[in-house]
PyMOL CGO cylinders between C-alpha atoms (Angstrom):
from pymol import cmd
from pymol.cgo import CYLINDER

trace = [
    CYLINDER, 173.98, 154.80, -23.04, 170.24, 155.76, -23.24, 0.3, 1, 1, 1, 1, 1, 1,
    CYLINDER, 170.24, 155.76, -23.24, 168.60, 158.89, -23.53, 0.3, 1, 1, 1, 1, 1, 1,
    CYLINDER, 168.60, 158.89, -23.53, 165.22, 158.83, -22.48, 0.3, 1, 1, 1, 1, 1, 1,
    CYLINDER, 165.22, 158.83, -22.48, 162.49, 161.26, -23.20, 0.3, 1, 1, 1, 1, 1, 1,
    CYLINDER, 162.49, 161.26, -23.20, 159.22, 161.50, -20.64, 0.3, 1, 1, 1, 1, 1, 1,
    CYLINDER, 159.22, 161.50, -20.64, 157.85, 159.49, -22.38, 0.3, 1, 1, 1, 1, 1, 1,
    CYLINDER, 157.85, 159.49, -22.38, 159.40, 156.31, -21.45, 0.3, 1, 1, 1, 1, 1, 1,
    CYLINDER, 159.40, 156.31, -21.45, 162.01, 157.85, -18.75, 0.3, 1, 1, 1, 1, 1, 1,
    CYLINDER, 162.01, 157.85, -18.75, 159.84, 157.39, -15.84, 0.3, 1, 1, 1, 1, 1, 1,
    CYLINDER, 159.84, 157.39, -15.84, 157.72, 154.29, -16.72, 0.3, 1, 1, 1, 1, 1, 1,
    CYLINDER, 157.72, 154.29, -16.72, 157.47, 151.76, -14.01, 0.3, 1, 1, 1, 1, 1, 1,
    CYLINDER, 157.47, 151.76, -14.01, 156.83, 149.11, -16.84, 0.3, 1, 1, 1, 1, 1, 1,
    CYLINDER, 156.83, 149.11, -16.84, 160.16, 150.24, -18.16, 0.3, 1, 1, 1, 1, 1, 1,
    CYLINDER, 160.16, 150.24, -18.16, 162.14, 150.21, -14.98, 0.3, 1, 1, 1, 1, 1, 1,
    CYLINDER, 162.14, 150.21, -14.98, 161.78, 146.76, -14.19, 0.3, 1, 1, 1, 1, 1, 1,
    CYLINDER, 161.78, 146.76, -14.19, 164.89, 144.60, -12.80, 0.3, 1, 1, 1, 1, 1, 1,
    CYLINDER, 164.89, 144.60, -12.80, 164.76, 141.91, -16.25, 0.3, 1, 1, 1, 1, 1, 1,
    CYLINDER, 164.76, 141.91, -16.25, 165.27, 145.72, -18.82, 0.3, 1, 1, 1, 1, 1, 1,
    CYLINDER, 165.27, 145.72, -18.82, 168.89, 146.56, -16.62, 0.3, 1, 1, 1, 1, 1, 1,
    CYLINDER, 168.89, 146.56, -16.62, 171.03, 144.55, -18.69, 0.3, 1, 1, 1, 1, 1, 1,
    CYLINDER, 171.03, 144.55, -18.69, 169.36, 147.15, -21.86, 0.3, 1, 1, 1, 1, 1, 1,
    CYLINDER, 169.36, 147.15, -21.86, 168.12, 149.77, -19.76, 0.3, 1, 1, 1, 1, 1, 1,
    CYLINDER, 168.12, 149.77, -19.76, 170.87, 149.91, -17.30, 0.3, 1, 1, 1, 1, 1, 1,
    CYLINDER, 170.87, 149.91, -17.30, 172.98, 153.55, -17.21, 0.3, 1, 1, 1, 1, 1, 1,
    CYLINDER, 172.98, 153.55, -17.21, 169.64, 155.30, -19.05, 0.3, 1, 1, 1, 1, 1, 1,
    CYLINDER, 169.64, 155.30, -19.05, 170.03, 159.18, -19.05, 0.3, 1, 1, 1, 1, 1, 1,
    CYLINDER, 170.03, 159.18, -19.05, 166.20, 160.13, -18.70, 0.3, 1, 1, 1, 1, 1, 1,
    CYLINDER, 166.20, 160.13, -18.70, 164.57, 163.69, -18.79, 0.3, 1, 1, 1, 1, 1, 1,
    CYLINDER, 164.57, 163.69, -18.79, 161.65, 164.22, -16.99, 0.3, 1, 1, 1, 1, 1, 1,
    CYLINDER, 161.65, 164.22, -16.99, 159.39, 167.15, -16.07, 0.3, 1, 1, 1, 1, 1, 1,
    CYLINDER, 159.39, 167.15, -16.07, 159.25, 168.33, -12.30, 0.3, 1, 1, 1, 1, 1, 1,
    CYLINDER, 159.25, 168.33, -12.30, 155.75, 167.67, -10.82, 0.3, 1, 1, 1, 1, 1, 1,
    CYLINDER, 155.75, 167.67, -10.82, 154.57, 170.52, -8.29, 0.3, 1, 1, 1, 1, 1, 1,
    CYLINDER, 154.57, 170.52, -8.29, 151.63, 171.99, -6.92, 0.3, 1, 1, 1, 1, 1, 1,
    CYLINDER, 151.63, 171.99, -6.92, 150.21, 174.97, -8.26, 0.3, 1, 1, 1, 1, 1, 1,
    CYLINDER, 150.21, 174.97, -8.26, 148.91, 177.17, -5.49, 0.3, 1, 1, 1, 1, 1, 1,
    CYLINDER, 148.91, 177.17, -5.49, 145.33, 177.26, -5.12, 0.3, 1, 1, 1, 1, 1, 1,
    CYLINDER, 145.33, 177.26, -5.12, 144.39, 174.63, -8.15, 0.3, 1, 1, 1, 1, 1, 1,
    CYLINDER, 144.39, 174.63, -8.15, 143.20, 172.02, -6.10, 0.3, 1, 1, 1, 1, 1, 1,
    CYLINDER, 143.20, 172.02, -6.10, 140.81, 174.45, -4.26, 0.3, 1, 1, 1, 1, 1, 1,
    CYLINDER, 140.81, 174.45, -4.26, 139.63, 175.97, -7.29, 0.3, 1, 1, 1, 1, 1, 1,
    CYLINDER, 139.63, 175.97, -7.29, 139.35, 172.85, -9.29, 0.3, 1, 1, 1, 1, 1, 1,
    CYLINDER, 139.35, 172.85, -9.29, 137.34, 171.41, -6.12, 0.3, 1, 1, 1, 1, 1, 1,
    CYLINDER, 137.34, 171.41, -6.12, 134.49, 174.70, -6.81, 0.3, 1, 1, 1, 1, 1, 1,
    CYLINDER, 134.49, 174.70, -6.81, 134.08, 174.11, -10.26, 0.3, 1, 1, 1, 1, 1, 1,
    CYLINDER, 134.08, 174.11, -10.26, 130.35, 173.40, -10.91, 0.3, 1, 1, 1, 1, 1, 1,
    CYLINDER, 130.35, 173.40, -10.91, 128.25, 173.70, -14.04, 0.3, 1, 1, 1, 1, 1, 1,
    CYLINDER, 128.25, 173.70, -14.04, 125.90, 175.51, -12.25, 0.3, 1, 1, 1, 1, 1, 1,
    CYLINDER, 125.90, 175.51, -12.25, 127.83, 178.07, -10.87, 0.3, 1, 1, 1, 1, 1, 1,
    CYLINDER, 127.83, 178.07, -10.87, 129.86, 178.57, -14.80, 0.3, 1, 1, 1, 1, 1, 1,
    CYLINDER, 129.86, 178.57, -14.80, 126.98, 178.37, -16.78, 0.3, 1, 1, 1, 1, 1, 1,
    CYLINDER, 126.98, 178.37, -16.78, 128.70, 179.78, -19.62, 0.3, 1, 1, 1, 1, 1, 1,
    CYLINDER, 128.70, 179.78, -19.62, 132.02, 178.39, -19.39, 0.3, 1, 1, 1, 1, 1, 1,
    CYLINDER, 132.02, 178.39, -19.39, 133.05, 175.51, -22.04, 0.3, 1, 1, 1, 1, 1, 1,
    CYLINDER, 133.05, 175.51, -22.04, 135.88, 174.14, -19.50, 0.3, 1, 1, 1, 1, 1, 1,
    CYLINDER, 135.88, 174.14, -19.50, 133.78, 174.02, -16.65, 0.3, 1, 1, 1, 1, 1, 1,
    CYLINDER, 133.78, 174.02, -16.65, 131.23, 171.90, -18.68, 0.3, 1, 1, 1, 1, 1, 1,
    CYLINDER, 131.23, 171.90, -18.68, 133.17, 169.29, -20.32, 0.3, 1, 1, 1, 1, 1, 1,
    CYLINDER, 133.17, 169.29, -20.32, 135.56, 169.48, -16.72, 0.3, 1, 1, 1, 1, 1, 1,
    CYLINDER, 135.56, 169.48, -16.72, 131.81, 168.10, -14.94, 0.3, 1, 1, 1, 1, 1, 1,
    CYLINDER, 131.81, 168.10, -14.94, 131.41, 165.71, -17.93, 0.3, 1, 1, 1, 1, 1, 1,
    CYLINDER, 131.41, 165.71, -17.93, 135.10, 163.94, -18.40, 0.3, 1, 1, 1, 1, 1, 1,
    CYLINDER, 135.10, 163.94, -18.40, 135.18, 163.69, -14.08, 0.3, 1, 1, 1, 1, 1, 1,
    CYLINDER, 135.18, 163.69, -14.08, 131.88, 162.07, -13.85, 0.3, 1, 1, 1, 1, 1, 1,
    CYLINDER, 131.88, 162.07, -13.85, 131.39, 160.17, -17.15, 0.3, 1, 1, 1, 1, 1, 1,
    CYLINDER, 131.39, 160.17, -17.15, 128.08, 161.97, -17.90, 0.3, 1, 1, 1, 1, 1, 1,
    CYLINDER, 128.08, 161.97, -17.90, 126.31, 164.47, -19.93, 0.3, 1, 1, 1, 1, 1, 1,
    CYLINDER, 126.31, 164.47, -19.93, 125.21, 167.74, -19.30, 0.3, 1, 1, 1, 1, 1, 1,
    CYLINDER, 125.21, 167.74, -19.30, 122.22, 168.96, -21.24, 0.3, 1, 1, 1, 1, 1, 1,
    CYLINDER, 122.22, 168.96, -21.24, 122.37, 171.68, -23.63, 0.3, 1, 1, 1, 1, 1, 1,
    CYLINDER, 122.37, 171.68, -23.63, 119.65, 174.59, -23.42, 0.3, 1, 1, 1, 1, 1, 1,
    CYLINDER, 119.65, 174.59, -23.42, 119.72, 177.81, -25.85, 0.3, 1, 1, 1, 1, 1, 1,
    CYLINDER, 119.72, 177.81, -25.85, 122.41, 179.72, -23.53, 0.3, 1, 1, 1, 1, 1, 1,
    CYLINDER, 122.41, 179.72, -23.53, 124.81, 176.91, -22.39, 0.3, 1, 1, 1, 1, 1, 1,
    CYLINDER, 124.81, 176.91, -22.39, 123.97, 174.27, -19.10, 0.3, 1, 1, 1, 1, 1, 1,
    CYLINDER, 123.97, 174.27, -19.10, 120.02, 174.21, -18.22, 0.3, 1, 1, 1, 1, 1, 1,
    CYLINDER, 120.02, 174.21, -18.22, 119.44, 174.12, -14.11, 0.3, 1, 1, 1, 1, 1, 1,
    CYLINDER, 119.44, 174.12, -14.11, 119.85, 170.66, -12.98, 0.3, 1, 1, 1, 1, 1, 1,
    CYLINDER, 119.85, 170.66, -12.98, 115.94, 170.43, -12.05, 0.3, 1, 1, 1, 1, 1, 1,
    CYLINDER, 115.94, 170.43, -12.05, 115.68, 171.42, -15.76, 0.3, 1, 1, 1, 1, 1, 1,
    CYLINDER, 115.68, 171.42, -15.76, 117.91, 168.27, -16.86, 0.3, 1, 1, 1, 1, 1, 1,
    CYLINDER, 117.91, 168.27, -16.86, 116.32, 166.05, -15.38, 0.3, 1, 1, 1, 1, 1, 1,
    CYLINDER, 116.32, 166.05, -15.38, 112.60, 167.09, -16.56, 0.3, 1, 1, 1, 1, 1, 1,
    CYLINDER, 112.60, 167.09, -16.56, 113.42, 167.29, -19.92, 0.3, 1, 1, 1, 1, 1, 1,
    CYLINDER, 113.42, 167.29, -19.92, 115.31, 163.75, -19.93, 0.3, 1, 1, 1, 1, 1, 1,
    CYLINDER, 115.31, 163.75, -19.93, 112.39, 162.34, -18.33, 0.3, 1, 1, 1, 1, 1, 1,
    CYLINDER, 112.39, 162.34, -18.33, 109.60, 164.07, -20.43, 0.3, 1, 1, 1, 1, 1, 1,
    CYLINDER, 109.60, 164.07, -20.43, 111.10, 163.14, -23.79, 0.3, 1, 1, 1, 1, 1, 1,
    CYLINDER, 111.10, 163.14, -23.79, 111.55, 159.88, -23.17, 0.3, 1, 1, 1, 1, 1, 1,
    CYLINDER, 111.55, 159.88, -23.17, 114.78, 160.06, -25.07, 0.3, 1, 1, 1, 1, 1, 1,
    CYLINDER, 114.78, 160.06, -25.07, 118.25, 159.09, -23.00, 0.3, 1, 1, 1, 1, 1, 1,
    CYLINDER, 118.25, 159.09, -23.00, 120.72, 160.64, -25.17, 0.3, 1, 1, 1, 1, 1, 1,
    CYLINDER, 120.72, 160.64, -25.17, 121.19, 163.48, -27.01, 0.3, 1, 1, 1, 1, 1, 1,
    CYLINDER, 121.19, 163.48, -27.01, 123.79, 162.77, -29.64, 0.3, 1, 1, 1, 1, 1, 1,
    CYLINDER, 123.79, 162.77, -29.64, 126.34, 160.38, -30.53, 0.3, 1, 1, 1, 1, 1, 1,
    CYLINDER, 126.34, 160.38, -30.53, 129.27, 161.72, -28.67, 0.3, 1, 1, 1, 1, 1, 1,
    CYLINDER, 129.27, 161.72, -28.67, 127.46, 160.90, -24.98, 0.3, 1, 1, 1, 1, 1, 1,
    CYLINDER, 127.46, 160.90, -24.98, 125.39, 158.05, -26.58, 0.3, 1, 1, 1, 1, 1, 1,
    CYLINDER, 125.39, 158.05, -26.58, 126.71, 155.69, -23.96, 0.3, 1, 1, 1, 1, 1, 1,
    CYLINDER, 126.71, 155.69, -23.96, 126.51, 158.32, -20.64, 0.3, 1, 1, 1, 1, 1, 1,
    CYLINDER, 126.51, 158.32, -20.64, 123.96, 158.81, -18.57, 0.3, 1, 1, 1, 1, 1, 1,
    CYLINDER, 123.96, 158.81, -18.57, 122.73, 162.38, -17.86, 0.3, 1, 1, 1, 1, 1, 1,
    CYLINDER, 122.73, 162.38, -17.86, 124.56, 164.62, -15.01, 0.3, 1, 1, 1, 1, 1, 1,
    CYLINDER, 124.56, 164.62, -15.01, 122.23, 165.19, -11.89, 0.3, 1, 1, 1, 1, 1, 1,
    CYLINDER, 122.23, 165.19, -11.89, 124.75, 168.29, -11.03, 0.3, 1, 1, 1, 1, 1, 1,
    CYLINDER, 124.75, 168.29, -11.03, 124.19, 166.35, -7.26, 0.3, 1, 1, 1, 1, 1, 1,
    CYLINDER, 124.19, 166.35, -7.26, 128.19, 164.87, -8.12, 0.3, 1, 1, 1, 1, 1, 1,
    CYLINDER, 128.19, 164.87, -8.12, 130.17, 165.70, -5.39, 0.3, 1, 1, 1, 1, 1, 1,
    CYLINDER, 130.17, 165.70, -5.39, 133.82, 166.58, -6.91, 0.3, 1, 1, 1, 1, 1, 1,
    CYLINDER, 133.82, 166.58, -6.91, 135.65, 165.47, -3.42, 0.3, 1, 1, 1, 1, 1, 1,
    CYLINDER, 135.65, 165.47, -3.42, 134.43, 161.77, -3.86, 0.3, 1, 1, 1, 1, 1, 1,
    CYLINDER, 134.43, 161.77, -3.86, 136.14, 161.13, -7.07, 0.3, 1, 1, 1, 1, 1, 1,
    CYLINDER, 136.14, 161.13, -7.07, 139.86, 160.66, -8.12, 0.3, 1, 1, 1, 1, 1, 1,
    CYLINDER, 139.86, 160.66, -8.12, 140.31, 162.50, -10.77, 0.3, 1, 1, 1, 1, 1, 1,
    CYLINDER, 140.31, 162.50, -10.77, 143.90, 162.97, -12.38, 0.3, 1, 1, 1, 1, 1, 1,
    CYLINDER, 143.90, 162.97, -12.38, 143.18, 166.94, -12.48, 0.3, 1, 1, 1, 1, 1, 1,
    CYLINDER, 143.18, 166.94, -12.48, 143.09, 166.91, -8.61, 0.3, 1, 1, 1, 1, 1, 1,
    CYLINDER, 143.09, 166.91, -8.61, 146.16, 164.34, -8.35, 0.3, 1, 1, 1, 1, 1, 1,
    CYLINDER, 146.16, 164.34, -8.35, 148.95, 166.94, -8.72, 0.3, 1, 1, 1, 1, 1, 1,
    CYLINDER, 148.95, 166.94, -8.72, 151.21, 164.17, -9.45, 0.3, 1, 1, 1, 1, 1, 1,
    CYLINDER, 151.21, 164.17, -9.45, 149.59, 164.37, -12.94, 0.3, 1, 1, 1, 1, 1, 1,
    CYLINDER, 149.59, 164.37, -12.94, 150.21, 167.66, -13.42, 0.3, 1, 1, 1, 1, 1, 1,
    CYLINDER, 150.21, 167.66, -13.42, 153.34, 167.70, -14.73, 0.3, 1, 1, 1, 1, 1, 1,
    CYLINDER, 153.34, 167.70, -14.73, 153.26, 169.45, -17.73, 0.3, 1, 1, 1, 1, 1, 1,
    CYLINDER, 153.26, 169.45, -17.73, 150.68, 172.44, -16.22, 0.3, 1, 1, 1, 1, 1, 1,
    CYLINDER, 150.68, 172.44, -16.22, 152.89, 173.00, -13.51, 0.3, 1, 1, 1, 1, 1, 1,
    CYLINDER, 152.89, 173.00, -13.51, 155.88, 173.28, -16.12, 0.3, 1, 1, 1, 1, 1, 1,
    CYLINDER, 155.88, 173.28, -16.12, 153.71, 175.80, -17.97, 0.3, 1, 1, 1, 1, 1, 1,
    CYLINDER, 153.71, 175.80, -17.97, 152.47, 177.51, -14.47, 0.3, 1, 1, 1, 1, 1, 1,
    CYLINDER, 152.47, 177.51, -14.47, 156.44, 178.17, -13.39, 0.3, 1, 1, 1, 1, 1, 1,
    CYLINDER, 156.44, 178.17, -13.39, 157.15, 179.86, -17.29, 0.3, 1, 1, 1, 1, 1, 1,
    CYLINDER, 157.15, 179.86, -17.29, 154.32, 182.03, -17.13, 0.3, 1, 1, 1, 1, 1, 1,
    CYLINDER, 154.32, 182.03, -17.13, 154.58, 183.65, -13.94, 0.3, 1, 1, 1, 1, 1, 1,
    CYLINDER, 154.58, 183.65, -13.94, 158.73, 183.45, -15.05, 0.3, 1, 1, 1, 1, 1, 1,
    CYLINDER, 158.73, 183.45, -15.05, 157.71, 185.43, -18.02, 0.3, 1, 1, 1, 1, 1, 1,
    CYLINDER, 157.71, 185.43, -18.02, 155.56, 187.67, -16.01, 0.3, 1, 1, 1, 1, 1, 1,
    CYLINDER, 155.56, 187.67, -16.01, 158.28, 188.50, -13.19, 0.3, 1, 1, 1, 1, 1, 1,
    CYLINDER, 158.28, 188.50, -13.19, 160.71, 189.30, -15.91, 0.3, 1, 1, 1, 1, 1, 1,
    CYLINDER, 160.71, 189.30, -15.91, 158.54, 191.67, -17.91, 0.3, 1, 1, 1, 1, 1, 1,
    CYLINDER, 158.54, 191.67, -17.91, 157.47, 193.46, -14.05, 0.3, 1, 1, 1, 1, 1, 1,
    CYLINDER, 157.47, 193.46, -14.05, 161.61, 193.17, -13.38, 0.3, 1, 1, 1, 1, 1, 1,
    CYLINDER, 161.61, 193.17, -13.38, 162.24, 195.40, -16.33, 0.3, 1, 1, 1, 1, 1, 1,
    CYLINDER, 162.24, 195.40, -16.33, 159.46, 197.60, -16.14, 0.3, 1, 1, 1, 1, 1, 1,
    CYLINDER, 159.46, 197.60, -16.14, 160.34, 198.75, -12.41, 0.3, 1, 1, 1, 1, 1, 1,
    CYLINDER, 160.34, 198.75, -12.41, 163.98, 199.17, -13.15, 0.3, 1, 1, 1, 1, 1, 1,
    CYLINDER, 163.98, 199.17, -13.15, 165.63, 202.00, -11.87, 0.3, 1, 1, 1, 1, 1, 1,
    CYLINDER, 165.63, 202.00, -11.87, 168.50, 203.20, -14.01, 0.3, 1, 1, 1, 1, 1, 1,
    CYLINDER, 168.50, 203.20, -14.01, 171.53, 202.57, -12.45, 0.3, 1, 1, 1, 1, 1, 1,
    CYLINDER, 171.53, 202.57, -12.45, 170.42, 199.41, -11.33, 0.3, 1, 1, 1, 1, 1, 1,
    CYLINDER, 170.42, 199.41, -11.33, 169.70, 197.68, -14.25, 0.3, 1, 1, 1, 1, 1, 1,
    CYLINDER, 169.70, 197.68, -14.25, 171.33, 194.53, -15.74, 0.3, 1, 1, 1, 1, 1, 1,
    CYLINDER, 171.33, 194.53, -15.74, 172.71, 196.44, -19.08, 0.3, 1, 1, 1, 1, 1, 1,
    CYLINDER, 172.71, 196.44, -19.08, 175.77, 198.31, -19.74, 0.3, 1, 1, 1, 1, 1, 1,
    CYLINDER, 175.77, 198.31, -19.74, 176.55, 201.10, -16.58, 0.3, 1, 1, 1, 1, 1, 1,
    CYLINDER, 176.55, 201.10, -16.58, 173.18, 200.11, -15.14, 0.3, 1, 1, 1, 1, 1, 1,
    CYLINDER, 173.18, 200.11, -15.14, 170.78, 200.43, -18.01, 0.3, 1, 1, 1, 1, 1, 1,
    CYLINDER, 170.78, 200.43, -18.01, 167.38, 199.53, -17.98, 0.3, 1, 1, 1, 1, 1, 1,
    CYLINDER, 167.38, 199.53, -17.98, 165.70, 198.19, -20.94, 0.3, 1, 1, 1, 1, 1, 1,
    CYLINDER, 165.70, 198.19, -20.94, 163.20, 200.42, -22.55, 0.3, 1, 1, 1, 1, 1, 1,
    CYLINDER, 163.20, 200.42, -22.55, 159.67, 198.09, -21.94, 0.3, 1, 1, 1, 1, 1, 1,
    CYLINDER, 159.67, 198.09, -21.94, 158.44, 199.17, -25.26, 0.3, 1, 1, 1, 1, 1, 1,
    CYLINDER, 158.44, 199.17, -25.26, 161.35, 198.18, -26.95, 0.3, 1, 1, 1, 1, 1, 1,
    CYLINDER, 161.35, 198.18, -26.95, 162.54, 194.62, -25.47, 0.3, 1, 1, 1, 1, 1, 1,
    CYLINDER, 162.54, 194.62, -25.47, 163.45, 192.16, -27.83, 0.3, 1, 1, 1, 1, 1, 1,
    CYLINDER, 163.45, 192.16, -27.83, 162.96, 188.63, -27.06, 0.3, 1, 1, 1, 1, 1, 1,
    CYLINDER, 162.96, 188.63, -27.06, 167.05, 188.02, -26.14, 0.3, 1, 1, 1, 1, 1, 1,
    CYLINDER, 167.05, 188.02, -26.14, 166.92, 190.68, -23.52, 0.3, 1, 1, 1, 1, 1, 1,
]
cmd.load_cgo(trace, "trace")
């Protein structure tokens, strides 16, 4: 018997009818996929215009649409701005790293793309982390609004929120 990590668990190339005889009776471990509320609307806002100084937002635009965004003194330049300085200097790239992309108009329209950041089937992992942290959070809010009496300890204790240790 197999045990199978995520790795190689859930791979169609894997899973194929001439593997059973090796493959057969595999234990695999997978993560759960899910959607996280409200990520597909917000990921559909994003825009470099609109997050001029946010790092994520920029290199979000860049990876999605297989272009480059133009760096002024304080992050993103407008898009008219990008476009004038591209075509005044006569020069098509700006470093090594986006030698081979063309520059970003900041015309891309998110919705017409698939993008694996959209597609929450790819999510996997960010939804795992999405279900611990707002785990984590209803915990800590559990134990600060405890009323004693009620509480999961010994006669109904609560813990004390500026004392938890990590096993309680």
């Amino acid at each position: 018997i197999w045990l199978a990590s995520e790795a190689w668990a859930s791979s169609s190339l894997i899973a194929m009818p001439q593997y059973f005889h090796v493959v057969g009776g595999t234990i695999g471990f997978a993560l759960k996929a899910g959607q996280i509320p409200g990520f597909r609307e917000f990921l559909k806002k994003v825009h470099p215009r609109k997050s001029v100084h946010n790092g994520f937002a920029k290199e979000f635009w860049e990876e999605t649409f297989n272009c480059h965004l133009q760096e002024g003194a304080k992050g993103p330049l407008p898009v008219d701005t990008f476009l004038r300085g591209h075509e005044e200097s006569g020069d098509r790239f700006s470093n090594s790293s986006t030698a081979f992309r063309p520059l970003c108009t900041g015309d891309e329209n998110i919705s017409s793309v698939e993008t694996p950041y959209i597609d929450y089937t790819h999510l996997r992992i960010s939804y795992n982390v999405y279900l611990a942290v707002y785990s984590i959070a209803h915990a800590l809010q559990h134990i600060y609004t405890c009323l004693p009496g009620r509480g999961l300890f010994t006669n109904g204790s609560c813990a004390d929120i500026k004392k938890v240790e990590a096993w309680q």
